[in-house]
SEKOLKOL-729374 format. One record per residue (C-alpha): residue number from 1; residue in one letter; z, y negated, x negated. Coordinates in steps of 0.02 Angstrom, whole numbers, plus 32768, in hexadecimal, padded with zeros to 4 digits. Layout:
N
> resi; resn; c3; c2; c1
> NUM; A; Z; Y; X
...
***
This chain:
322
> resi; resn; c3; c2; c1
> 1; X; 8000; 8000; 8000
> 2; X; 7FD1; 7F57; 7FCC
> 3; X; 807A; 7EE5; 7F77
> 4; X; 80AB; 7E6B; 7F5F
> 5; X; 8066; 7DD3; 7FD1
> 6; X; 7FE8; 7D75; 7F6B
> 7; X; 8027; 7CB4; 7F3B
> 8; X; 7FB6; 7C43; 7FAC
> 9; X; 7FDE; 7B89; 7FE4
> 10; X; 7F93; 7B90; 808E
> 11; X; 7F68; 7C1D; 80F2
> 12; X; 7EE8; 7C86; 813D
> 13; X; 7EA2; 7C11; 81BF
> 14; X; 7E39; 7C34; 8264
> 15; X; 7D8C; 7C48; 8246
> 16; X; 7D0B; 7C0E; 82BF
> 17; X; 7C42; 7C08; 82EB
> 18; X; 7BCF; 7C26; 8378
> 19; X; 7BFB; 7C9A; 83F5
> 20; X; 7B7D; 7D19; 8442
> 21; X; 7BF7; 7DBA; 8483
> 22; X; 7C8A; 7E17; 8441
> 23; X; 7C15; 7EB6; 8415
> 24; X; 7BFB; 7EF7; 837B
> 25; X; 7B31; 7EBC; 838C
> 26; X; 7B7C; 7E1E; 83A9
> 27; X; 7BEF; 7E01; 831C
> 28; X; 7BE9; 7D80; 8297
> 29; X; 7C5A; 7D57; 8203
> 30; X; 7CD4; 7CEE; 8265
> 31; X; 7CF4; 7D98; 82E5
> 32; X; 7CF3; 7E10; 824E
> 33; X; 7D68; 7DBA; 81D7
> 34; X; 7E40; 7DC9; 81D7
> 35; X; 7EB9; 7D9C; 8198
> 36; X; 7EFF; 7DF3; 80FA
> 37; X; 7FA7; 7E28; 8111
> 38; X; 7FD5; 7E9B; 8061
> 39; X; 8018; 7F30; 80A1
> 40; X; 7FD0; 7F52; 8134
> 41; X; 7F27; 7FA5; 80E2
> 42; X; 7F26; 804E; 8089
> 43; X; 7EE4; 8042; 7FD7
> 44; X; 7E38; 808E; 7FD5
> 45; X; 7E3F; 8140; 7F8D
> 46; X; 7DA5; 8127; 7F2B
> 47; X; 7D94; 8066; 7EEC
> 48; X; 7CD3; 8069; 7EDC
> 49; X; 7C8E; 7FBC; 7F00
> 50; X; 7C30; 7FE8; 7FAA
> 51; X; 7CC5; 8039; 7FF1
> 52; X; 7D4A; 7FBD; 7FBE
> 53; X; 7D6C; 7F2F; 8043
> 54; X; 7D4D; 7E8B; 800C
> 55; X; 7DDB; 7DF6; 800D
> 56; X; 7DB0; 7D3A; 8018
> 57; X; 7E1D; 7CC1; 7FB8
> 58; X; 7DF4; 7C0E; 7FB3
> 59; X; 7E24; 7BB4; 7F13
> 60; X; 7E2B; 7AFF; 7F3D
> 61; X; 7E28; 7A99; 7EA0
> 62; X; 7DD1; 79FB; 7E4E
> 63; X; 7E3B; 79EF; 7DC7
> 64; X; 7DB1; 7A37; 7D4D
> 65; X; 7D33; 79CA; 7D7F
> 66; X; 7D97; 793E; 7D6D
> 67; X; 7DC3; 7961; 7CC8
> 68; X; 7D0F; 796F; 7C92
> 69; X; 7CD9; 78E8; 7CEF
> 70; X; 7C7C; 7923; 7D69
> 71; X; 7C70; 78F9; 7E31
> 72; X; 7D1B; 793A; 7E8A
> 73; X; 7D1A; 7971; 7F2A
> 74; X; 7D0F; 7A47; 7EFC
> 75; X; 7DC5; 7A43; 7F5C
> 76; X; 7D72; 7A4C; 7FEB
> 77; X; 7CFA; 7AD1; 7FC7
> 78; X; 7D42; 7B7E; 8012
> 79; X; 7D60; 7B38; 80AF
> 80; X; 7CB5; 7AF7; 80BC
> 81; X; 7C61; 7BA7; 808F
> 82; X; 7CD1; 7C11; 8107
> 83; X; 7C81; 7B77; 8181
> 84; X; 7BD4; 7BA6; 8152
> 85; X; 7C01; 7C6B; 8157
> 86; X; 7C51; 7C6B; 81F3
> 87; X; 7BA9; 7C6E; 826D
> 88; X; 7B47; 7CDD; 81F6
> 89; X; 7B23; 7D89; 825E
> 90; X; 7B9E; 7E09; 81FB
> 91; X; 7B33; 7E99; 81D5
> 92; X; 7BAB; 7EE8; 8144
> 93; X; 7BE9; 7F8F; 8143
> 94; X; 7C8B; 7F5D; 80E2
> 95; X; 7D1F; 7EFB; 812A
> 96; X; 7D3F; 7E4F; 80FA
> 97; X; 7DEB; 7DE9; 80F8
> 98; X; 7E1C; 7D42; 80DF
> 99; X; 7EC8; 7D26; 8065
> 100; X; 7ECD; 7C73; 807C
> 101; X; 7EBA; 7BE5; 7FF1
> 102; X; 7F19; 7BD0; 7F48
> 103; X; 7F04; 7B08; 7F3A
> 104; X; 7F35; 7A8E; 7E92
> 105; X; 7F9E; 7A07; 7EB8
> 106; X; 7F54; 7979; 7E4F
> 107; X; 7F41; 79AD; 7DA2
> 108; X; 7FAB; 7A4D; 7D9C
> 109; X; 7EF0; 7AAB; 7D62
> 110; X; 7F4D; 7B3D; 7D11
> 111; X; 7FDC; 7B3D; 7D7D
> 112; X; 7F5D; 7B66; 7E0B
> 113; X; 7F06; 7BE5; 7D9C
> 114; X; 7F93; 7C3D; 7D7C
> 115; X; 7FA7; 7C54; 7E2C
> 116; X; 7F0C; 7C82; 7E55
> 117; X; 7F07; 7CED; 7DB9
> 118; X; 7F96; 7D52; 7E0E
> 119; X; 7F3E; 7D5F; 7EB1
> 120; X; 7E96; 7DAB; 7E77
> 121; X; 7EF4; 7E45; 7E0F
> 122; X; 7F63; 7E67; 7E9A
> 123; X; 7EC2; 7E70; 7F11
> 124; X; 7E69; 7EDE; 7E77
> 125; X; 7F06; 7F5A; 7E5F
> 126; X; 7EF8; 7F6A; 7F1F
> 127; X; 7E54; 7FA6; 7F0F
> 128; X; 7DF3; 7F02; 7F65
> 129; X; 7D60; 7EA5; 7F49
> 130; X; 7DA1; 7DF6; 7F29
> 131; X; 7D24; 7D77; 7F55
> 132; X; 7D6A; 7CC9; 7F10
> 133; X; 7D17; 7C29; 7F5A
> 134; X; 7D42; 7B81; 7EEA
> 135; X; 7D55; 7B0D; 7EBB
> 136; X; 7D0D; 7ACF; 7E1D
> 137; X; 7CD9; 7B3B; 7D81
> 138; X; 7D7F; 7B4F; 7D4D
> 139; X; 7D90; 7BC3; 7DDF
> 140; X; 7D41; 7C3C; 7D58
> 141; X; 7DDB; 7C45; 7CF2
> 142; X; 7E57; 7C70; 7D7C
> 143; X; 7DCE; 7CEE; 7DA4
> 144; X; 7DF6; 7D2D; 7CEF
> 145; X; 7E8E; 7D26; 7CE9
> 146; X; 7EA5; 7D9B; 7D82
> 147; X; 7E21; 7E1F; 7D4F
> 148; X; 7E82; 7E12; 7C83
> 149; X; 7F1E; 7E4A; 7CE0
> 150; X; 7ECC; 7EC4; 7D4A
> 151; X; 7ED3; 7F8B; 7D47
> 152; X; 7E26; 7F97; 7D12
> 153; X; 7E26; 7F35; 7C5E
> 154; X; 7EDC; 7F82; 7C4F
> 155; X; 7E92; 8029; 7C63
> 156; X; 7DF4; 8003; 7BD8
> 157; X; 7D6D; 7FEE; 7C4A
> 158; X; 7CE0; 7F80; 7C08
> 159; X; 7CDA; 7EDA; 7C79
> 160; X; 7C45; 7E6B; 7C62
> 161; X; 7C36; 7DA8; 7CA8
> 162; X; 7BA1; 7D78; 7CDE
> 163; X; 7B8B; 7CB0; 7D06
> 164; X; 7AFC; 7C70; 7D82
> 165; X; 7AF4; 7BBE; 7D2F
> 166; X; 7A9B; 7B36; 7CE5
> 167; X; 7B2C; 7B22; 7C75
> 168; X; 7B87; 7B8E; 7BDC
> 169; X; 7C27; 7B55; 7C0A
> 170; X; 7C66; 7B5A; 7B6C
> 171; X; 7CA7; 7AB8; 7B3D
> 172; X; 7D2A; 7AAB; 7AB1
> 173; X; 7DAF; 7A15; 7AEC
> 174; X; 7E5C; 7A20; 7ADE
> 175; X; 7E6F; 7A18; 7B7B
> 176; X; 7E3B; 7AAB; 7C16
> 177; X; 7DB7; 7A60; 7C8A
> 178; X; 7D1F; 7AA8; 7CE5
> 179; X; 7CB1; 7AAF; 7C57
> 180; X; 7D32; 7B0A; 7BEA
> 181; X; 7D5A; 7BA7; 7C49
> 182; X; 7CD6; 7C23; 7BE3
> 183; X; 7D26; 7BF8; 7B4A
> 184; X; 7DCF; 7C09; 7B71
> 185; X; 7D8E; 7CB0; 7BAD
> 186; X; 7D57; 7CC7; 7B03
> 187; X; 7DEE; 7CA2; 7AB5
> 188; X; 7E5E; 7D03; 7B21
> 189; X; 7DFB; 7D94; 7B02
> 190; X; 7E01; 7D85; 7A41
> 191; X; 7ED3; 7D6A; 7A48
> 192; X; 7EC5; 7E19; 7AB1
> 193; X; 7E66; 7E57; 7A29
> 194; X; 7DC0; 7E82; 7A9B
> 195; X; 7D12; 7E29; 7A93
> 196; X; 7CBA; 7DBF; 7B29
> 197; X; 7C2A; 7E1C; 7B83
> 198; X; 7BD9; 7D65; 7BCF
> 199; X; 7B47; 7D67; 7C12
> 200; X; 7B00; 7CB8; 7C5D
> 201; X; 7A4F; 7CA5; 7CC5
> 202; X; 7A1B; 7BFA; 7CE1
> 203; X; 7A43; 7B94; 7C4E
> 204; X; 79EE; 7AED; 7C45
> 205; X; 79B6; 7AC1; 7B91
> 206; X; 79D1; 79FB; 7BBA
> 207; X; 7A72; 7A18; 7BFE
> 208; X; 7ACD; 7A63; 7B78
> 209; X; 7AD9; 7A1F; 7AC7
> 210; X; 7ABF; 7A89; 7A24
> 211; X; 7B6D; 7A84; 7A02
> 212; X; 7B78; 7AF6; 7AB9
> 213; X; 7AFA; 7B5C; 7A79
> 214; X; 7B30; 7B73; 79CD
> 215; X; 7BE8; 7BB2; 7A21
> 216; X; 7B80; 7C15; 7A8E
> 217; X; 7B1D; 7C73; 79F8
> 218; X; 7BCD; 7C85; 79A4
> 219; X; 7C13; 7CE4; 7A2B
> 220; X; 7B7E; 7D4B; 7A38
> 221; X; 7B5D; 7D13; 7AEE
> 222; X; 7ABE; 7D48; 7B4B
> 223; X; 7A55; 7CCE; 7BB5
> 224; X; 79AB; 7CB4; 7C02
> 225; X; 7977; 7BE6; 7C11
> 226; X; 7960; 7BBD; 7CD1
> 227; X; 789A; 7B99; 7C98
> 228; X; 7894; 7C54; 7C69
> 229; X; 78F2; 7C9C; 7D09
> 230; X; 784A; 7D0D; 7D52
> 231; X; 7885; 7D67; 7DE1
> 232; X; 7833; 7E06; 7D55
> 233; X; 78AE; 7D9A; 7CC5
> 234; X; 7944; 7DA2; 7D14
> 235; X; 7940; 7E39; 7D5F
> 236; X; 7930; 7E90; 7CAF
> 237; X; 79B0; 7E10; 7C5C
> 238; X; 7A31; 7E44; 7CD4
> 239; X; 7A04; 7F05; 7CDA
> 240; X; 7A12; 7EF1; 7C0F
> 241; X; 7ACC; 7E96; 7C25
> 242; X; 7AFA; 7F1B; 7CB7
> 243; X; 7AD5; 7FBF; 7C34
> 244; X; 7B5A; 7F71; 7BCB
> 245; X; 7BF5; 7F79; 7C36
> 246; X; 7C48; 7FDE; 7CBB
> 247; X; 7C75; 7F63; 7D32
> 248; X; 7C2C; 7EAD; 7D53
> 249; X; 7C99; 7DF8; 7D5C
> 250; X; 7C20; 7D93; 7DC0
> 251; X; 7C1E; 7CD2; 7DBE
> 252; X; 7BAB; 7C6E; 7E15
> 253; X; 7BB4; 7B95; 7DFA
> 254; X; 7B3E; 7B51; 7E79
> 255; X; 7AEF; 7ADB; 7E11
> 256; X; 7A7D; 7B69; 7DC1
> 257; X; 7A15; 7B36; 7E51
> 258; X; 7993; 7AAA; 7E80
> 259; X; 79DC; 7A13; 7EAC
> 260; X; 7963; 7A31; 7F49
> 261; X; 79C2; 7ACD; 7F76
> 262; X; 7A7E; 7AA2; 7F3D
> 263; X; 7A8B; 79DB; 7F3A
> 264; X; 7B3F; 79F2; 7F61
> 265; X; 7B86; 7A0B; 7ECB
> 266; X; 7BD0; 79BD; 7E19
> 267; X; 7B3C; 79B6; 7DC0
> 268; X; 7AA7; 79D8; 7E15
> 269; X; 7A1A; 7A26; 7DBF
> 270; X; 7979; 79D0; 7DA4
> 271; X; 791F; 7A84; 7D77
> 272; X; 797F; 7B0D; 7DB7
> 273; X; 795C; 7BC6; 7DD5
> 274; X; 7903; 7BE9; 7E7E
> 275; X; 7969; 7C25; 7F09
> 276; X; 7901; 7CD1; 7F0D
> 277; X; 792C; 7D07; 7E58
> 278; X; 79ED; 7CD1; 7E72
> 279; X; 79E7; 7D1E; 7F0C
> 280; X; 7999; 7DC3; 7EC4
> 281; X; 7A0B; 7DC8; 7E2E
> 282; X; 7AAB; 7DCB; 7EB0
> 283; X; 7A47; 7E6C; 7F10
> 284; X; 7A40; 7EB4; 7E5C
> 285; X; 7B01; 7E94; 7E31
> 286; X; 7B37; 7EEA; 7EEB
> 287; X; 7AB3; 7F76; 7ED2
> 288; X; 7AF6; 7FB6; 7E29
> 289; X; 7BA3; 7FF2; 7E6B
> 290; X; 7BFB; 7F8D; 7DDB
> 291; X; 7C25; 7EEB; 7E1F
> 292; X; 7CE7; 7ED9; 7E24
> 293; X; 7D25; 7E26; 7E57
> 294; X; 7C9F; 7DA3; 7E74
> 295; X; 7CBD; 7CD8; 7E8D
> 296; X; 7C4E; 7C28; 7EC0
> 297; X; 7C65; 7B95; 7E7F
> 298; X; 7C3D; 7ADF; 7E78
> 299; X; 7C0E; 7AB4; 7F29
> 300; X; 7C39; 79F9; 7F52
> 301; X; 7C3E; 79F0; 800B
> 302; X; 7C2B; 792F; 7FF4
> 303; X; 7B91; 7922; 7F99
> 304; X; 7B4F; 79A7; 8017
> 305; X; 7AAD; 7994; 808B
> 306; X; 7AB4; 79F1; 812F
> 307; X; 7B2C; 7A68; 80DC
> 308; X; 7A9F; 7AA2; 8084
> 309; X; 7B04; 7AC6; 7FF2
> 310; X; 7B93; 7B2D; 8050
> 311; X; 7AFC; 7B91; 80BB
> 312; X; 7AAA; 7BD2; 8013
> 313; X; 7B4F; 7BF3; 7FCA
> 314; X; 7B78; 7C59; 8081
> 315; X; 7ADF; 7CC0; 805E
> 316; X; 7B07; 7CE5; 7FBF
> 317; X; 7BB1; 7D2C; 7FEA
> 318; X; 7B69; 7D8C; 8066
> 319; X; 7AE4; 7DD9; 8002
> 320; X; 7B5B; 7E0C; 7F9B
> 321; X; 7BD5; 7E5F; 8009
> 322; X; 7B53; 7EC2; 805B
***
């Protein structure tokens, strides 16, 4: 049985969207998702990815972003995708819960991660499919810390990240922002005396400086530019990063896409990778039976148009989960 509670700030809150009949050819997200109560689920005998029910947990936070200067406003993101998931017709075969939000209070950044941190491995131990909606980039390093802790590095399996995003990520300031998180990954990794597997599709050339990609040839990170992201490109880059480990960290900052597509976010991306490839590479992730806590990141509601942003990042989820 799942314990203890997880450490959220606000709770599990009523979903809602369009109504069309209480059968099960009627039901959308907002009918099929509940509330997580720890305890009252038995923990899967077998914790293979399709069989494991998946867990949402909003991490509201712009304290990254303000510390790297970037547009706040991420706070407000997981409220705004469960908004844009809520209509979409549920067609998955797994069950899907919502934990509620860990939110930082100003600029408590690794306060909050630690928090969230704690969530995610308690949700992994349990044998669920956490699906973690920020919040800026530093979402990515609460998302690490709570797969580090979890049963499956513990027990020697071979966890992989792989980033969707125009950016590396790996800035070296002294202090933790949302362009820092991949490093600190990095360096938490070396202290524990194991090695990054990071993966990143999308990078823009223009948008990182050689310093980024000089840390990133250092660490021995793998990436594919966003003007080389073929649907054929990045299908073999991430079959090539998926032979290398046994289970998948996936990350996903919404500003790996066209400006056109995902205006709503930090720093919106002049080039971008096509909707179709990202799209295509998140089939590829849930088809290979290795993908063991996933997260979203970067959506600015505020910036949004027509919730544009928040729909795409809804689809994405959902193509992910099914």
């Amino acid at each position: 049985m799942d314990s203890p509670a997880l450490p959220v700030d606000v709770p599990p809150q009523p979903w809602t969207g369009r109504f069309d009949g209480d059968g099960a050819e009627h039901r959308r997200w907002w009918q099929a998702v509940t509330p997580y109560s720890p305890g009252t689920l038995p923990t899967p005998a077998a914790a293979s990815p399709g069989a494991r029910p998946a867990v949402v947990l909003g991490f509201g936070s712009d304290a990254g972003v303000r510390r790297n200067q970037g547009r706040t406003g991420a706070a407000a993101a997981p409220d705004a995708i469960r908004s844009a998931l809520g209509p979409l017709a549920f067609h998955l075969s797994r069950n899907v819960y919502d934990a509620g939000n860990v939110t930082v209070a100003g600029d408590a950044l690794e306060a909050g991660q630690a928090r969230a941190g704690l969530a995610i491995t308690r949700l992994l131990d349990a044998g669920r499919l956490p699906v973690v909606l920020g919040g800026g980039h530093e979402t990515a390093y609460a998302s690490y810390l709570g797969v580090a802790g979890s049963a499956a590095v513990r027990e020697g399996l071979r966890v992989g990240v792989l980033n969707l995003d125009a950016h590396f990520d790996l800035r070296d300031d002294p202090r933790a922002s949302s362009g820092t998180p991949f490093l600190q990954m990095a360096r938490a990794e070396a202290a524990a005396g194991r090695e990054l597997r990071y993966a990143v599709v999308g990078i823009s050339e223009p948008n990182n400086t050689r310093a980024l990609f000089h840390t990133a040839g250092e660490l021995g990170v793998d990436y594919l530019l966003d003007e080389d992201c073929s649907a054929e490109a990045a299908h073999g880059f991430v079959a090539a990063f998926l032979a290398q480990v046994d289970a998948l960290y996936l990350t996903i900052d919404l500003d790996v896409l066209p400006a056109s597509v995902a205006p709503g976010v930090s720093a919106p991306a002049a080039c971008g990778v096509p909707l179709p490839v990202i799209s295509a590479v998140c089939r590829q992730v849930a088809a290979s039976g290795k993908l063991l806590h996933l997260d979203i990141a970067e959506l600015n509601p505020g910036f949004d148009i027509d919730g544009r942003t928040a729909k795409v990042a809804a689809r994405l989820v959902n193509t992910l989960l099914r």
